[in-house]
Backbone as ProteinMPNN parsed JSONL, in Angstrom:
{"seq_chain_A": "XXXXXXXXXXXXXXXXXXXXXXXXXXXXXXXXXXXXXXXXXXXXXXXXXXXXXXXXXXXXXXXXXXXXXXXXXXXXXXXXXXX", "coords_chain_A": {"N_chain_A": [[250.705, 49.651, -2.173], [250.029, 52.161, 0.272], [247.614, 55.064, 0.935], [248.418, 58.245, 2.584], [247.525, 61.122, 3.801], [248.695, 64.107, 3.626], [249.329, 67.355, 5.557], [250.519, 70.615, 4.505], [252.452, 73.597, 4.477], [250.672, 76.625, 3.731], [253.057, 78.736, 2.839], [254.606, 77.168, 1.237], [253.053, 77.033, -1.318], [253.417, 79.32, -2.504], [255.662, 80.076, -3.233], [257.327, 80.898, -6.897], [255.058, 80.539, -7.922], [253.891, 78.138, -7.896], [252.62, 75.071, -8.902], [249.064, 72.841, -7.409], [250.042, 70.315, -8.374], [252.356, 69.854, -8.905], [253.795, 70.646, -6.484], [252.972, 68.685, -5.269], [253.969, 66.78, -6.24], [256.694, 67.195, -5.692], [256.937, 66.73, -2.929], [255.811, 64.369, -2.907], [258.798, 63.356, -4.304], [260.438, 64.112, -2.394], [260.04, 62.898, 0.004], [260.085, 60.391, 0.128], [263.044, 60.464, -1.245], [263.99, 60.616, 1.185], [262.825, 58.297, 2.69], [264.511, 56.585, 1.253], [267.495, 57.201, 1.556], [267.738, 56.488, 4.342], [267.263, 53.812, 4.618], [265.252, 52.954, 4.477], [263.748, 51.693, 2.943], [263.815, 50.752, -0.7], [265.394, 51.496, -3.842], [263.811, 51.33, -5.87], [261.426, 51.065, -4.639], [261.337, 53.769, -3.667], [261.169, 55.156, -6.089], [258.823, 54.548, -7.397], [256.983, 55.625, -5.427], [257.483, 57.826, -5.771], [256.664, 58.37, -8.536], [258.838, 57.893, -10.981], [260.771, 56.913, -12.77], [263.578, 54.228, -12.162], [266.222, 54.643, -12.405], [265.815, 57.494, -13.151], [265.077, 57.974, -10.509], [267.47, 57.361, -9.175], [269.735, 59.001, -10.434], [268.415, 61.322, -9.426], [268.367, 61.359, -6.743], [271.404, 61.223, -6.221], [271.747, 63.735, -7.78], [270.902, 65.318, -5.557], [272.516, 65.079, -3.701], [272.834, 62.435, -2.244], [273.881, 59.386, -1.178], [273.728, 56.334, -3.917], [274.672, 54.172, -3.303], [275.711, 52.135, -1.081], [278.943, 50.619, -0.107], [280.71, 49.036, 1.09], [284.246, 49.101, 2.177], [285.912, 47.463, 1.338], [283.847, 46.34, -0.781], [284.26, 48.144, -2.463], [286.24, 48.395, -3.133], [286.379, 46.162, -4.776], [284.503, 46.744, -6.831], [286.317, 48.596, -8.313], [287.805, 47.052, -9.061], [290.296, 46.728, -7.89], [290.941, 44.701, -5.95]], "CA_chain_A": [[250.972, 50.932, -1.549], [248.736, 52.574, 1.058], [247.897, 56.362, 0.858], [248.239, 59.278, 3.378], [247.23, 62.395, 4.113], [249.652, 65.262, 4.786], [249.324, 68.779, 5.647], [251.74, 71.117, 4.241], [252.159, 74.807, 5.036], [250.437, 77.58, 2.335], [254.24, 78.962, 2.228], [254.92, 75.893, 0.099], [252.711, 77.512, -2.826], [253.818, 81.119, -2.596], [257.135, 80.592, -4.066], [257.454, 80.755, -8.139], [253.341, 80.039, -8.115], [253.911, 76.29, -7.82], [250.863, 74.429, -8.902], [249.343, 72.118, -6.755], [250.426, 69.71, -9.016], [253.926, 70.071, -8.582], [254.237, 70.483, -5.373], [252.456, 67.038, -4.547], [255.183, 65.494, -6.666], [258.048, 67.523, -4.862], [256.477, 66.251, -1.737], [256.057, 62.91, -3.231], [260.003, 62.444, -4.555], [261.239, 64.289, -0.889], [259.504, 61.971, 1.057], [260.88, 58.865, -0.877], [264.345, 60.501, -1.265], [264.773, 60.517, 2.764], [263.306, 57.272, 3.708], [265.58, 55.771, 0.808], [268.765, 57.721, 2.174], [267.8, 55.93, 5.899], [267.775, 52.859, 4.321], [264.251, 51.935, 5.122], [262.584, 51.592, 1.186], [265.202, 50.267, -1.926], [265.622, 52.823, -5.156], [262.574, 50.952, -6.599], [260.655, 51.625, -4.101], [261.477, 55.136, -3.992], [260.995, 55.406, -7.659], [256.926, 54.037, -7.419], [256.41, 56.657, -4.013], [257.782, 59.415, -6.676], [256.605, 58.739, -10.117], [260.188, 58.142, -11.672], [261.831, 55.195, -13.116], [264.486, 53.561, -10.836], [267.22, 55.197, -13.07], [265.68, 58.575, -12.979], [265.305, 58.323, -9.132], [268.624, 57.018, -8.74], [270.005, 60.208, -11.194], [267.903, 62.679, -9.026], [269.067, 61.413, -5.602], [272.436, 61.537, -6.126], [271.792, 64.935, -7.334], [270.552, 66.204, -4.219], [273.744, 64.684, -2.835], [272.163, 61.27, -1.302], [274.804, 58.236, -1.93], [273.137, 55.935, -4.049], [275.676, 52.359, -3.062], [276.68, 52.001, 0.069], [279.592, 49.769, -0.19], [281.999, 48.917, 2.6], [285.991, 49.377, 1.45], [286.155, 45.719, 0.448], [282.955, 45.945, -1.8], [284.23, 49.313, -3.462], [287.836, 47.793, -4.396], [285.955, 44.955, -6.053], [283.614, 47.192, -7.678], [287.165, 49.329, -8.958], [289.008, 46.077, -9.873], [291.692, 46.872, -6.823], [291.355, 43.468, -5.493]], "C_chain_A": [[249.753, 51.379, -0.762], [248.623, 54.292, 0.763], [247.537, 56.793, 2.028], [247.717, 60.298, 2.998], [248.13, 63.397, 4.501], [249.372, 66.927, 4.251], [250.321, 69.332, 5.508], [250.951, 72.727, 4.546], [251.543, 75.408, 3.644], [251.75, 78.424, 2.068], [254.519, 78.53, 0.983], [254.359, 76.569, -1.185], [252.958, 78.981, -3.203], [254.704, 81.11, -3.75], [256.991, 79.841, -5.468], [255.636, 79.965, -8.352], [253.502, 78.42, -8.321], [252.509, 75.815, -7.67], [250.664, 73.616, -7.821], [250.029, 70.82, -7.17], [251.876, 69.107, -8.154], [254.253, 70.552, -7.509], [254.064, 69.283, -4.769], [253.42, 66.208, -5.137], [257.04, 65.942, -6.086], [258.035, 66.661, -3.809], [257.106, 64.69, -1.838], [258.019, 62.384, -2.942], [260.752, 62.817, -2.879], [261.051, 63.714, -0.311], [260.184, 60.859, 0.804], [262.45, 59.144, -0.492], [265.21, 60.062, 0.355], [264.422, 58.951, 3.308], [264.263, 56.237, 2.62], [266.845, 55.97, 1.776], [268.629, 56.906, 3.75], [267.559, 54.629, 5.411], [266.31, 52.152, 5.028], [263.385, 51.621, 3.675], [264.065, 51.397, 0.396], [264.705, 51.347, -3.304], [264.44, 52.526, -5.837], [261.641, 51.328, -6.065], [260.023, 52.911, -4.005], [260.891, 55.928, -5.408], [259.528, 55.624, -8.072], [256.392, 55.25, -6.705], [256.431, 57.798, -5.003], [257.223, 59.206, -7.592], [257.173, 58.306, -11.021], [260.232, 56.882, -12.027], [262.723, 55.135, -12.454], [265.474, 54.713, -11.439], [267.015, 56.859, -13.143], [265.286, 59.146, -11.455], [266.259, 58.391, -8.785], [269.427, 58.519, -9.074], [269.395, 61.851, -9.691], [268.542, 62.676, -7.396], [270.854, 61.684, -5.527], [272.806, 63.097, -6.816], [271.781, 66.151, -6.27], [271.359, 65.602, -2.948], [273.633, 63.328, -1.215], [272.968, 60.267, -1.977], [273.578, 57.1, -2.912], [273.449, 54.293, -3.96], [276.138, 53.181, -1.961], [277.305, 50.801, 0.11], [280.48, 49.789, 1.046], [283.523, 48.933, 1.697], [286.057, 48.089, 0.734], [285.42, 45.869, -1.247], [283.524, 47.193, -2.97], [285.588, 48.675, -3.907], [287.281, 46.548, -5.395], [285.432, 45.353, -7.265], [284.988, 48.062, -8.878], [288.136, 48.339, -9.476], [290.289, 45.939, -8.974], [292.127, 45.619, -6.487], [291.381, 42.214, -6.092]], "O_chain_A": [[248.615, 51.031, -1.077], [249.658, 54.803, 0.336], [246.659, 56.23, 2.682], [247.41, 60.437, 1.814], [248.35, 63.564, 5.7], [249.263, 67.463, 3.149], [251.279, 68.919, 6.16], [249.78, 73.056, 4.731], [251.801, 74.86, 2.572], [251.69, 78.957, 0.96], [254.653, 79.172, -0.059], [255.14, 76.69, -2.129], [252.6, 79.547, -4.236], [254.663, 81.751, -4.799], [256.679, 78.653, -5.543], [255.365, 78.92, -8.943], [252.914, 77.819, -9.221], [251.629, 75.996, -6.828], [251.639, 73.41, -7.098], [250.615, 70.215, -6.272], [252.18, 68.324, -7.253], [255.373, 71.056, -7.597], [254.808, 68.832, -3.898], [253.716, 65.1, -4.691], [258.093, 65.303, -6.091], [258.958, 65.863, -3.652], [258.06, 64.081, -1.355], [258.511, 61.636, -2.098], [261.447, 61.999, -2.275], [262.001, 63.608, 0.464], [261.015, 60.522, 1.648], [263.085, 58.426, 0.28], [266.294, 59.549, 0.63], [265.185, 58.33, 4.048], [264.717, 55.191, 3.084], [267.189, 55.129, 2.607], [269.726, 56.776, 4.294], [267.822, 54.004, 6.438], [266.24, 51.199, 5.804], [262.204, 51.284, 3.764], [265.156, 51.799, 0.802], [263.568, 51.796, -3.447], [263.942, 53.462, -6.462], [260.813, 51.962, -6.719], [258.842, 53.231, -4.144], [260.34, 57.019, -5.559], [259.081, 56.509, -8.802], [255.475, 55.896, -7.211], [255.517, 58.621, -5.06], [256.969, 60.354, -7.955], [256.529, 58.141, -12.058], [259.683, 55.921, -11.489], [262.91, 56.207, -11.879], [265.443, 55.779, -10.824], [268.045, 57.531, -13.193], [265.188, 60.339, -11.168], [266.492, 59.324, -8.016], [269.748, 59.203, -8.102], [269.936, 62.894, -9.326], [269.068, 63.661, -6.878], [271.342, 62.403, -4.655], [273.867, 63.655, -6.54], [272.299, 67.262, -6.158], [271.078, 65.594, -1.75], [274.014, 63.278, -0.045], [272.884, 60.162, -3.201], [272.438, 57.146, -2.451], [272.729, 53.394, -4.394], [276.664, 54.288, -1.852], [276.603, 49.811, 0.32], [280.754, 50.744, 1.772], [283.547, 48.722, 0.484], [286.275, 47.941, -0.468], [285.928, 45.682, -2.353], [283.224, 47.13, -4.162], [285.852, 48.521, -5.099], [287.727, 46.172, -6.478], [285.599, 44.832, -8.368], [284.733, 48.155, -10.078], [289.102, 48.639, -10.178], [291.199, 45.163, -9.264], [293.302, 45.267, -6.596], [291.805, 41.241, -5.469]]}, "name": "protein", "num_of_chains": 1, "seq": "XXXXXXXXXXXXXXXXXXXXXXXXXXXXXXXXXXXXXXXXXXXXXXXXXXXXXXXXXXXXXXXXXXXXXXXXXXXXXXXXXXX"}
């Protein structure tokens, strides 16, 4: 892994006194969550960038309403037994 640098606004710590802590790991899993969802990093990947275990990345993205299989119609009737 390589590390960055990013500037975030002082908004960011206003709300509910958010440590810095915990905002560097919001940062962290948001950053991860989007370039998973674009399909440029795999759930593992994502998982390392955040902190998480694969299974508790996987869990959190599809909370925040990010598919976590993209299957094509074929692959999802196989996956449901249809075909």
């Amino acid at each position: 892994m390589k590390t960055i640098t990013l500037e975030l606004p002082e908004s960011l710590f206003w709300h509910d006194a958010k440590s810095h802590a915990s905002i560097e790991h919001r940062s962290r899993f948001l950053l991860a969550l989007k370039y998973f969802e674009l399909g440029e990093i795999t759930s593992g990947q994502g998982a390392a960038m955040s902190g998480l275990s694969r299974v508790e990345f996987l869990g959190a993205a599809s909370q925040h309403g990010v598919p976590v299989a993209d299957l094509d119609e074929e692959e999802l009737d196989q996956e449901l037994g249809k075909s």
